[in-house]
VOGU-3710 file (C-alpha; in Angstrom, 3 decimals, decimal comma):
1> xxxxxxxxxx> -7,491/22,899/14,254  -4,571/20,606/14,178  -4,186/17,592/15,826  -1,253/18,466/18,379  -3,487/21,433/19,111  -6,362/19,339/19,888  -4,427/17,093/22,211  -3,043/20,459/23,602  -6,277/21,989/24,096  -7,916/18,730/25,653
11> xxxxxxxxxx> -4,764/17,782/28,013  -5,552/21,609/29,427  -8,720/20,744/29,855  -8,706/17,659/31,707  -6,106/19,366/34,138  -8,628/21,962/34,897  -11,206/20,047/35,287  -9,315/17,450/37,810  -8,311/20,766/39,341  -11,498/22,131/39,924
21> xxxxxxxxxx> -12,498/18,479/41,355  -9,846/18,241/43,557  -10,522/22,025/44,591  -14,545/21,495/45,697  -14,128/18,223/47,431  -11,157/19,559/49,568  -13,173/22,392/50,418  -16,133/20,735/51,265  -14,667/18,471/53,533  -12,851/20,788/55,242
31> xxxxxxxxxx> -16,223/22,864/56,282  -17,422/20,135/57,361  -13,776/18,972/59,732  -13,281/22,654/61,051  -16,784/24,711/60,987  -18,813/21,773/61,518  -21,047/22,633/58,389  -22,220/20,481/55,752  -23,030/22,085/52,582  -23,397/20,176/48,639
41> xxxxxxxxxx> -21,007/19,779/45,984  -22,685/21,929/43,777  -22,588/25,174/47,100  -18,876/23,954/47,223  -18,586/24,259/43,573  -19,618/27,722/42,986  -17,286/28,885/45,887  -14,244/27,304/44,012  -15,375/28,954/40,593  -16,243/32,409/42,709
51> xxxxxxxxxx> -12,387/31,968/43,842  -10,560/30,907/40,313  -12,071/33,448/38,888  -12,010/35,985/41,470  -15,685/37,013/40,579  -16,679/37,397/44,084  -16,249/35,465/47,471  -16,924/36,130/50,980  -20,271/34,610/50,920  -19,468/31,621/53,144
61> xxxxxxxxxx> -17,425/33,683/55,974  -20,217/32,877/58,525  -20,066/29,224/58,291  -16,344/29,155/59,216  -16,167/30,056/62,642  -13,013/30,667/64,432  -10,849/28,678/62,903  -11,833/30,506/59,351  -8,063/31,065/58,624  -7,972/27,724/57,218
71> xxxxxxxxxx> -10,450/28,368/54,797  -9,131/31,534/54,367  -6,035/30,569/53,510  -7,340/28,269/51,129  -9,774/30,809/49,408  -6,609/32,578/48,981  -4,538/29,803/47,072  -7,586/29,471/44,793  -7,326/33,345/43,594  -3,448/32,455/42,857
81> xxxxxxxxxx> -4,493/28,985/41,106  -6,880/31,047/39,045  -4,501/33,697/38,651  -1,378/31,427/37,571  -3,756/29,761/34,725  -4,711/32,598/33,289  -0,430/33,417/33,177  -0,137/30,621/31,839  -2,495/30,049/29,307  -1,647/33,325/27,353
91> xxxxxxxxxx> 1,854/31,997/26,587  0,695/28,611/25,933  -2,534/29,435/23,858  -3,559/32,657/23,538  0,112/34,361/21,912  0,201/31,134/19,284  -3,307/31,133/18,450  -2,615/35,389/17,736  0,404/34,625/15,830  -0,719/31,551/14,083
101> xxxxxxxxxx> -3,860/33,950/12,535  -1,873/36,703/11,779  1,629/35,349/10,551  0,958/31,661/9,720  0,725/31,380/5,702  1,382/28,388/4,826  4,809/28,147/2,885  4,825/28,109/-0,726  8,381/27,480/-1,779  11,727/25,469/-0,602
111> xxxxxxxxxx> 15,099/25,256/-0,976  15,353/21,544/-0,971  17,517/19,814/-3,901  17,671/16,281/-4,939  14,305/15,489/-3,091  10,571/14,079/-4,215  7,971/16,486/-5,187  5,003/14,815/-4,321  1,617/16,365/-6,093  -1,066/16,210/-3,583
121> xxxxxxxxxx> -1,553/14,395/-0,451  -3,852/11,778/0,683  -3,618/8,141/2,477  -1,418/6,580/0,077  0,894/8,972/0,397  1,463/7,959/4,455  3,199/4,820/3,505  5,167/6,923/0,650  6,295/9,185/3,181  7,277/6,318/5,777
131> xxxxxxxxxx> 9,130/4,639/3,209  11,478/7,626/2,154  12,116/8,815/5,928  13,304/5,531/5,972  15,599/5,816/3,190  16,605/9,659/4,544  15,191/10,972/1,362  14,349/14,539/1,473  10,852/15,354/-0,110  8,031/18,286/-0,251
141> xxxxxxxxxx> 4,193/17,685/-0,399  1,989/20,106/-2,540  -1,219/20,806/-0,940  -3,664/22,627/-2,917  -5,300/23,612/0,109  -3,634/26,497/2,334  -5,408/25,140/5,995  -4,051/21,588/4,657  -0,861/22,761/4,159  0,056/24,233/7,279
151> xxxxxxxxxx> -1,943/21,140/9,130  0,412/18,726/7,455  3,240/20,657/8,486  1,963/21,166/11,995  2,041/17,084/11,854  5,098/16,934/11,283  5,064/16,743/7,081  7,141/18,673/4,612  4,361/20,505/2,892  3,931/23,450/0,871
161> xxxxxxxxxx> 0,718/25,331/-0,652  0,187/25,821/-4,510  -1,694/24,670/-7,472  -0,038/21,189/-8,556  -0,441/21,931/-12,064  0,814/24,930/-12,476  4,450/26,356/-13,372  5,353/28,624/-11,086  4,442/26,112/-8,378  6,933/23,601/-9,568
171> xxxxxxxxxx> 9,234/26,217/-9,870  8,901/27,435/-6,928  9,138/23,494/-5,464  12,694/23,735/-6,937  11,218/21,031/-9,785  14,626/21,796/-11,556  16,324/20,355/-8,762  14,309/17,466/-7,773  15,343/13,791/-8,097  11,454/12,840/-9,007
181> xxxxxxxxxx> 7,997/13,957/-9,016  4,995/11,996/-8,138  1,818/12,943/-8,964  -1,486/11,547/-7,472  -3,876/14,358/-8,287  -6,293/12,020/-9,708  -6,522/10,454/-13,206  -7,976/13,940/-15,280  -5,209/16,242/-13,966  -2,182/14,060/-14,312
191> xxxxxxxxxx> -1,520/14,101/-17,531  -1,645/18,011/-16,807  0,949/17,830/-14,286  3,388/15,721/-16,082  3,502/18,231/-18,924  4,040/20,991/-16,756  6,716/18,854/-14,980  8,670/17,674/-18,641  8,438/21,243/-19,154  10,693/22,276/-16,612
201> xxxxxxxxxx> 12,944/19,949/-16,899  12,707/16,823/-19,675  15,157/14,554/-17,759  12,973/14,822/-14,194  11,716/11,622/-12,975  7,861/11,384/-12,815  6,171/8,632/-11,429  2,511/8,994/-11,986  -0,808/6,858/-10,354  -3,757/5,619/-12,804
211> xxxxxxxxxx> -6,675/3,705/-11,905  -6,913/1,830/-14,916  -4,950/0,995/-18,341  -6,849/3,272/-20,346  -5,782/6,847/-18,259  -2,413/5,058/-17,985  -1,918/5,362/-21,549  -2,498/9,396/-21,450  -0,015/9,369/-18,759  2,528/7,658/-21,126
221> xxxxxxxxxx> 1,594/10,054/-24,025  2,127/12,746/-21,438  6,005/11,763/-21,021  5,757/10,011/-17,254  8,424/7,800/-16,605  6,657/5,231/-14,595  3,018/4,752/-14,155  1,652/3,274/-10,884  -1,257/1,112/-11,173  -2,225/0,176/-7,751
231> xxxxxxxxxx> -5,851/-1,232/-8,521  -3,984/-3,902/-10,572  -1,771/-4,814/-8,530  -3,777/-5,530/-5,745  -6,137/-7,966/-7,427  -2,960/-9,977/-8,526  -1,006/-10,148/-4,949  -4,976/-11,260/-3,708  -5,355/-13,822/-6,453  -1,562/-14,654/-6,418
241> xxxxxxxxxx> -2,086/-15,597/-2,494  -5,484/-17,262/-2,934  -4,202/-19,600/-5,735  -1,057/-20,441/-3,882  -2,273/-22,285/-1,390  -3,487/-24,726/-3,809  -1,618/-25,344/-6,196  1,527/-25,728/-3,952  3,571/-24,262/-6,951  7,070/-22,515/-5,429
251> xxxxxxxxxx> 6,377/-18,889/-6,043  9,177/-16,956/-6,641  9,063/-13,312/-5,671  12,435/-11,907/-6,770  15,175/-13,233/-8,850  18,530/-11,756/-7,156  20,690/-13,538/-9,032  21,174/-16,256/-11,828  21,073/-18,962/-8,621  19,830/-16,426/-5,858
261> xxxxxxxxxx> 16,160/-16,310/-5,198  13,668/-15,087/-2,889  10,566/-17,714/-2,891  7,281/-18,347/-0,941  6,127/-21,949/-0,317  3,246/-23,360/1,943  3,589/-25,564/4,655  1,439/-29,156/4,516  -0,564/-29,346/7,694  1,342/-33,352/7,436
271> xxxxxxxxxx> 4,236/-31,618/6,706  7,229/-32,602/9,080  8,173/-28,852/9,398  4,279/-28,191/10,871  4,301/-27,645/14,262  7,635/-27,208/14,675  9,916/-23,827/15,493  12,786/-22,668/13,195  14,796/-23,442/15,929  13,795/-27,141/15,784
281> xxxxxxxxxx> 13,386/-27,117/11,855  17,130/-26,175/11,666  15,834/-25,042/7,893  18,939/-23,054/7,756  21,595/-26,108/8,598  19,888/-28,588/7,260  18,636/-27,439/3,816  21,110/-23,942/3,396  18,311/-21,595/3,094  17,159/-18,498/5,423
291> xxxxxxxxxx> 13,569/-18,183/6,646  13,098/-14,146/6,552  9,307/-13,926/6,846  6,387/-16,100/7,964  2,678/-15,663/7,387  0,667/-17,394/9,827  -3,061/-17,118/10,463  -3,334/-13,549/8,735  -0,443/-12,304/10,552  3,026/-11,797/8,618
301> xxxxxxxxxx> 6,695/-11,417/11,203  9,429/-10,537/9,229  12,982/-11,692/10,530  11,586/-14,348/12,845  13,565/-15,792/15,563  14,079/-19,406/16,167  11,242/-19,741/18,797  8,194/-18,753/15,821  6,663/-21,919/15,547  5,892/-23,236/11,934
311> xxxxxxxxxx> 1,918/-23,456/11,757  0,430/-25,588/9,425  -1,076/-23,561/6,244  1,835/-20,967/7,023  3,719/-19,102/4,097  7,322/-19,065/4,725  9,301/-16,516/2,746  12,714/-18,184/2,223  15,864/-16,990/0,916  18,507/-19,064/-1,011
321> xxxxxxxxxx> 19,381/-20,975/-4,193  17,317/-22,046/-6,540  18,180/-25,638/-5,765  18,190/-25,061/-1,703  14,442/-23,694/-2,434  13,308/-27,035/-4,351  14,408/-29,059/-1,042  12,452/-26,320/1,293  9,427/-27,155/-0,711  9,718/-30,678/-0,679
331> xxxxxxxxxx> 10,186/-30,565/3,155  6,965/-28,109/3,588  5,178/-29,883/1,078  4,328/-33,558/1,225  1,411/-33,989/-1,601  0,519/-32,503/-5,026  -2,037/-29,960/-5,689  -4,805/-29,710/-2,892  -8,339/-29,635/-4,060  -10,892/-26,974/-4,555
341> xxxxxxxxxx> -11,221/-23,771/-5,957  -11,438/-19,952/-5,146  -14,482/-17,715/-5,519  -13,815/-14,314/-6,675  -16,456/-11,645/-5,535  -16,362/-8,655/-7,704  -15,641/-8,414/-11,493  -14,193/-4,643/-11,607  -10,054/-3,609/-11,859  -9,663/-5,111/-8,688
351> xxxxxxxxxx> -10,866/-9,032/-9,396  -9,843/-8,988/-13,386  -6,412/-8,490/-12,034  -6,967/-11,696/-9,385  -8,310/-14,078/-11,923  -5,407/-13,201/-14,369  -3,271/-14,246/-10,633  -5,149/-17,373/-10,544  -5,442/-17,939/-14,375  -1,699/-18,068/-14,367
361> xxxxxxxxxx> -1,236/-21,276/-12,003  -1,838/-24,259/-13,838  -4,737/-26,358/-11,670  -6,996/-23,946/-10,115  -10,135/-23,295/-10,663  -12,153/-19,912/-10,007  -16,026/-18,911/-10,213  -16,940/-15,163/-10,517  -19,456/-13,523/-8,770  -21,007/-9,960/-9,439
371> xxxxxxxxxx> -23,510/-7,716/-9,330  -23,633/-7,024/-13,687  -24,557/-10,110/-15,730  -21,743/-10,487/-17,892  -19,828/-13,312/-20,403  -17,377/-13,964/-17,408  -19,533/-13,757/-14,150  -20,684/-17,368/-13,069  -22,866/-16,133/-10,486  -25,348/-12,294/-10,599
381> xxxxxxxxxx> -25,894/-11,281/-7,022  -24,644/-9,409/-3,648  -21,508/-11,205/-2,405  -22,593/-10,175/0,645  -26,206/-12,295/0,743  -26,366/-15,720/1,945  -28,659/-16,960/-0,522  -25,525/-15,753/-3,409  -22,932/-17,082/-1,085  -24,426/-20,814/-0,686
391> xxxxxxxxxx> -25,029/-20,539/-4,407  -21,414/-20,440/-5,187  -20,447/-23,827/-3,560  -18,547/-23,122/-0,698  -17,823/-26,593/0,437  -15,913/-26,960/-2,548  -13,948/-23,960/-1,931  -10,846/-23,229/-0,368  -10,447/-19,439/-0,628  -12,890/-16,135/-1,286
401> xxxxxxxxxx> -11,221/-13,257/-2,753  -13,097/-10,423/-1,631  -12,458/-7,596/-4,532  -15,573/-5,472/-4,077  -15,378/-1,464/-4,229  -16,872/-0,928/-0,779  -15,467/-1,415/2,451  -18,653/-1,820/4,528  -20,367/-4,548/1,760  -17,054/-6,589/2,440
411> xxxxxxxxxx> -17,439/-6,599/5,887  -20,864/-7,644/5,751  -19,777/-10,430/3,056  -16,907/-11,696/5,141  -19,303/-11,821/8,347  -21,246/-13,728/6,325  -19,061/-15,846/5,052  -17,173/-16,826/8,933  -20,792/-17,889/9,551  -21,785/-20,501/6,714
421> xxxxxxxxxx> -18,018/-21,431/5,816  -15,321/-20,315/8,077  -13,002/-22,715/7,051  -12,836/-21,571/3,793  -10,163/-18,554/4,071  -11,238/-15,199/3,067  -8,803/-12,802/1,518  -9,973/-9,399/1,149  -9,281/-5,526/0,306  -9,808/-2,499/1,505
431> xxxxxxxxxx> -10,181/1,307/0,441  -9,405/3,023/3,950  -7,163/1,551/5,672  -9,162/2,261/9,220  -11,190/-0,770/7,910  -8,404/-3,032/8,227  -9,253/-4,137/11,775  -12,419/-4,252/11,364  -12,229/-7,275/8,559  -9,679/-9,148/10,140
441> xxxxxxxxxx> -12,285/-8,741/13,318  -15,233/-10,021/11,199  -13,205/-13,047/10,292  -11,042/-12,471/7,264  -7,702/-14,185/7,117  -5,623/-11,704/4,433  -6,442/-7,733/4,224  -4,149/-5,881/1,911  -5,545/-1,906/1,359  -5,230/0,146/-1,846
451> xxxxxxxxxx> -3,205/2,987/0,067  -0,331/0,346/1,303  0,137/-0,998/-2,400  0,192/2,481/-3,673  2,503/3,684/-1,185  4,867/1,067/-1,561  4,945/0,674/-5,109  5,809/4,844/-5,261  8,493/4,004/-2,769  9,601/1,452/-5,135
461> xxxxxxxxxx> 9,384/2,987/-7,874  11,881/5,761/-6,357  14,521/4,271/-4,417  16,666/1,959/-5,352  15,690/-0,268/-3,414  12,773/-3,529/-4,159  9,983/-4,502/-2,881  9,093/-8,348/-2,777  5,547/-7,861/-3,092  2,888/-5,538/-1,541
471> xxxxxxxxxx> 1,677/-8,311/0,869  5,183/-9,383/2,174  5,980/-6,417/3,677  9,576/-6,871/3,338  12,299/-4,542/1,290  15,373/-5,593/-0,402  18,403/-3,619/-0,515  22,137/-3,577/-1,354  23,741/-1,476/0,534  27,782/-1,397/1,212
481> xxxxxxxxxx> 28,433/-1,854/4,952  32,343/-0,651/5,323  32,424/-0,458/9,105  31,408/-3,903/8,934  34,578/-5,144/8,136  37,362/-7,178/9,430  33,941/-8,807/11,692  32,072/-12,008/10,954  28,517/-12,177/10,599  28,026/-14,063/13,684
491> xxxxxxxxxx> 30,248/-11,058/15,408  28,005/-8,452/13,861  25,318/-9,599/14,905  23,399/-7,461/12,426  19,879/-9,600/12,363  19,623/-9,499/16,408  20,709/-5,393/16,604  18,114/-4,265/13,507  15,854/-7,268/12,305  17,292/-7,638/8,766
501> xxxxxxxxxx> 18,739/-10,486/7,361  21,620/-10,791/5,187  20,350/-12,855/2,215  23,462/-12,577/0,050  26,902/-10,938/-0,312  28,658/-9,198/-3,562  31,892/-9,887/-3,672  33,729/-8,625/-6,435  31,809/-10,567/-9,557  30,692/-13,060/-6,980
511> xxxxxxxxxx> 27,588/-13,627/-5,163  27,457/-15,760/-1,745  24,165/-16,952/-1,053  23,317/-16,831/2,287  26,598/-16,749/4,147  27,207/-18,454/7,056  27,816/-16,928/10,487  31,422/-17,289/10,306  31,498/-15,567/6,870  33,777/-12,845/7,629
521> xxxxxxxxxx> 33,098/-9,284/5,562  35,444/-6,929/4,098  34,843/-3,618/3,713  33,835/-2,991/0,253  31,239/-6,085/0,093  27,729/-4,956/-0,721  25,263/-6,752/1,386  21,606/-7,778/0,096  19,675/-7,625/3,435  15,800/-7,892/3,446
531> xxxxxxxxxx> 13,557/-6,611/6,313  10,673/-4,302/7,233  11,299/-0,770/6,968  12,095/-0,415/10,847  14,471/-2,737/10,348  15,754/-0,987/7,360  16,099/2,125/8,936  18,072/0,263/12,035  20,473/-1,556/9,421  21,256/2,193/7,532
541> xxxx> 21,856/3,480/11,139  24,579/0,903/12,118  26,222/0,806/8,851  26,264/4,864/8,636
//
């Protein structure tokens, strides 16, 4: 049964039950005000059921006395309570239930043109499907199951029912006519479906998903345009973030320009920013740089306002030139390279990709730890026993990357590791992203699941539009605002009305790097705003 129908179905429920509460007290207590009887709740019970459902009644007319008609009366608005209900519920439930089993197939074609095909649905695909709402892309899932098919569309998805690989089934998802295809149907049957795809038609888009480089090299033979390799690039945004923090390196995430760039740099806890707000900072009038994202104790606020105070050990996410960015740095930063090192748990996809993160910042150090004895792996044991844990040296370390493949042994490791070190922080992923919570609860400081990274890579990979980096959480996008000019920035007061901020302008061949608010805009300038994809959505919405 679908969700909405399961709310539906349990709202009724509860407002029968209340009813039928409501119902037995009332009538108790009016025996007991009028006929001077006292009976129980469960006598006063069966009356009310006897009434709703008119299966017989009378048996109590002794106890009322002369003044019955009360009671009467109210016997009598029972029958019609029970009567109305039963009206009710066969337009409400019964008639759709009836119709749903004998006219509900699920559909298995659509008319749509220029939109995603996406091969098969699952978690990763949630964030796939936020993402191009947001952009107003059109798309249509393929579910390979008919009951999943209409329950996604029930939901509120775009879904269809056929088999992924086959040709008709493109066909008859209007393949022809697609912008792209996206196929997550699991590393065996991909290169299937991008055959199938190619066959239809050789200049369609596919964007495919692999677990590793060696299926992602059938997907290339197969013809895909883009392969998605999620596993990767996890590990590397989870090393990338534990290494970071101590080597103090500038990290730049995007490259907008030749003297344009978005950047992350970590603020000293002696820093003279630390403990400060943006307001107070004045980052942006002292330095020339914009401040479009903070994370701060495992919690990331894109767009923040002036009153976010700047936490020691926070990441700002800074917009600007390349030379503006050097003098954010040296404000946030007052000392070289901090000591310690990290301690990567797991040796599979996940952790490779981390210590090739951390391998590739000069200064850091790393020790492995995994289950398999192998030439790499410092330490053989559970990363989530204490006796492993203390093993690894702990006190010398400033960061664990948590890269195992199951959600419930990284739990345990991180409770264990808030107990003997919780200093140290612990940065950590996840395969459902349910579990996400529940690490952050147990003490981790960074949680970045498989499903988001997927998801946003896709989304990536098919719009035009880029995405800093799975853990930032923040888009980029050009987009031409024309009713936007003839105003100032400070008049259009885009970043208070959607959240985004306008890093840069195109003008012409020229690119102004982050305008001030008396910049005034002309109508065909092309904005580069970042933001979240709420915010995105707003910006398209006032600019439409």
């Amino acid at each position: 049964m679908p969700a909405s129908w399961r709310w539906r179905v349990l709202w009724a429920l509860c407002m029968v039950a209340l009813l039928v509460t409501l119902y037995t007290i009332v009538y108790q207590e009016l025996l007991r005000l009028i006929a001077d009887e006292s009976v129980s709740l469960a006598h006063s019970l069966q009356v009310v059921i006897e009434a709703l459902t008119t299966a017989g009644f009378g048996g109590d007319t002794d106890l009322w006395g002369r003044e019955g008609v009360v009671l009467n009366l109210m016997i009598i608005a029972m029958n019609l309570t029970g009567v109305l209900l039963v009206f009710m519920a066969v337009p409400g439930f019964l008639i759709p239930l009836l119709q749903r089993r004998l006219t509900n197939t699920p559909p298995q074609s659509t008319n749509l043109t220029d939109h995603v095909i996406i091969c098969s649905y699952s978690q990763r695909i949630d964030t796939l499907i936020a993402e191009l709402e947001t952009a107003s892309i059109p798309y249509i899932v393929i579910a390979e199951d008919p009951d999943e098919a209409l329950e996604l569309n029930d939901d509120g998805t775009n879904a269809m029912y056929g088999i992924v690989d086959r040709k008709r089934t493109l066909e008859a998802a209007n393949a022809e006519l697609a912008r792209a295809l996206v196929t997550n149907v699991g590393d065996e049957r991909s290169a299937t479906v991008v055959l199938t795809a190619k066959a239809i038609d050789e200049e369609l888009r596919v964007v495919s998903v692999a677990e590793s480089e060696d299926d992602a090299v059938y997907h290339r033979y197969a013809g895909t345009d883009k392969v998605i390799r999620p596993r990767r690039l996890l590990g590397y945004s989870l090393g990338k973030r534990a290494a970071r923090a101590i080597s103090r390196q500038l990290q730049s995430a995007i490259q907008l320009d030749d003297d344009i760039e978005i950047s992350e740099v970590v603020v000293d806890e002696d820093s003279p920013l630390a403990g400060q707000t943006l307001g107070g900072a004045a980052i942006r009038e002292q330095i020339v740089a914009t401040v479009i994202g903070v994370w701060s104790r495992g919690e990331f606020t894109p767009a923040p306002g002036p009153e976010v105070r700047i936490e020691d050990n926070a990441i700002l996410l800074v917009a600007g030139s390349s030379g503006n960015l050097e003098g954010v740095a040296a404000q946030t930063s007052s000392r070289g390279p901090r000591g310690g090192n990290v301690i990567v748990a797991g040796h599979g996809e996940v952790g490779r990709a981390a210590i090739e993160a951390i391998e590739d910042v000069a200064g850091v150090e790393y020790r492995i730890i995994d289950r398999e004895d192998g030439p790499a792996v410092d330490i053989v044991g559970d990363a989530s026993d204490e006796e492993t844990l203390a093993a690894t040296g702990l006190e010398d370390a400033e960061s664990v990357v948590l890269a195992l493949d199951d959600d419930a042994t990284m739990i345990r490791a991180t409770l264990v590791l808030e107990r003997l070190a919780p200093e140290v922080e612990v940065i950590a992923r996840v395969n459902d992203r349910e579990n996400e919570s529940k690490l952050y609860r147990a003490g981790a400081e960074y949680v970045l699941a498989v499903s988001t990274v997927t998801g946003r890579m896709l989304a990536s990979a098919l719009t035009e539009d880029e995405v800093l980096s799975p853990e930032s959480q923040v888009r980029m996008s050009r987009t031409r605002a024309a009713t936007l000019g003839g105003t100032t920035l400070a008049e259009a007061r885009i970043r208070e009305r959607t959240g985004v901020t306008v890093v840069a302008v195109e003008r012409e061949d020229d690119v102004i790097a982050d305008p001030a608010p008396g910049f005034e805009l002309r109508a065909d300038d092309e904005l580069i705003v970042a933001g979240s994809d709420e915010a995105m959505s707003a910006f398209l919405e006032l600019t439409e």
